[in-house]
C-alpha positions in Angstrom: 108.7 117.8 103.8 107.6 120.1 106.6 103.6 120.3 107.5 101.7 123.2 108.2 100.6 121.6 111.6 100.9 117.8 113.0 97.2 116.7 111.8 96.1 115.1 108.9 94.5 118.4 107.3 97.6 119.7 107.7 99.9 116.8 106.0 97.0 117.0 103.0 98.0 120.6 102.6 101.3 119.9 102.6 101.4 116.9 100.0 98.3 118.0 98.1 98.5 122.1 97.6 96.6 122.2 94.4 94.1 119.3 95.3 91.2 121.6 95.0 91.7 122.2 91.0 91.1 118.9 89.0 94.7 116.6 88.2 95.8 114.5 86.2 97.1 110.9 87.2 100.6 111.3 87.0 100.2 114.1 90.0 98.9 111.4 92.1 101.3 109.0 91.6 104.3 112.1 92.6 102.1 112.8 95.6 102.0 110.4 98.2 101.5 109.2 101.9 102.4 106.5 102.9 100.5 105.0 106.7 101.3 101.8 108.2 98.0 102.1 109.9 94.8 100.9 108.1 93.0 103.1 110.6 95.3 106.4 109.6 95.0 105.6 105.8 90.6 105.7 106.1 91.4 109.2 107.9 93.5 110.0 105.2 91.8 108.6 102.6 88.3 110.9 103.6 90.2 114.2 104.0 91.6 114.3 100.8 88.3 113.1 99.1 86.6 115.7 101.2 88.7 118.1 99.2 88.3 116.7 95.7 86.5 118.9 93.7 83.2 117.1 91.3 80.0 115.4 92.3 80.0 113.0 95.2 78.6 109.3 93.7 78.0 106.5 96.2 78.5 103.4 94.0 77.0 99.8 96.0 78.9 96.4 95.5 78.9 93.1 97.4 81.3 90.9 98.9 79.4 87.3 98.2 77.3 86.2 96.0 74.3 84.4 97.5 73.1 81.3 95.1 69.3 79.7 94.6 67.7 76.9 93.8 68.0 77.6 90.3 71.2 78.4 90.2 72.6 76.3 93.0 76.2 77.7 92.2 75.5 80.9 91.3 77.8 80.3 88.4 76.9 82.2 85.0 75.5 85.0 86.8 78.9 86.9 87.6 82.1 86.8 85.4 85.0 85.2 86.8 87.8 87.4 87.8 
């Protein structure tokens, strides 16, 4: 594949052309770019959901559970996974 320019907006355009009209899975999963850099792949990552057309949602999770006296465990409050 040959990029427009050597940036990341660039190899977006050149792996994603249509990314700005809604897709379906399987167009994903022909489309991809591949970074052996964690750093590169967040980069990545935020250019093409920049692009993505819809609604921007910020969803909130947590990494740990903290337990209380009633619940010294914390089990029952969380399914298993």
């Amino acid at each position: 594949m040959i990029c427009d320019d050597n940036s990341v907006t660039g190899l977006i355009s050149s792996t994603y052309p249509h990314i700005d009209h809604h897709q379906d899975d399987q167009y994903y999963l022909n489309h991809t770019i591949l970074s052996g850099k964690n750093s590169d792949v967040e980069d990545i990552n935020s250019g093409v959901l920049w692009k993505c057309p819809g609604e921007e949602k910020i969803l909130q999770s947590a990494y740990s559970v903290i337990s209380d006296d009633r619940n010294p465990n914390g089990l029952g409050l969380y399914p298993m996974e």
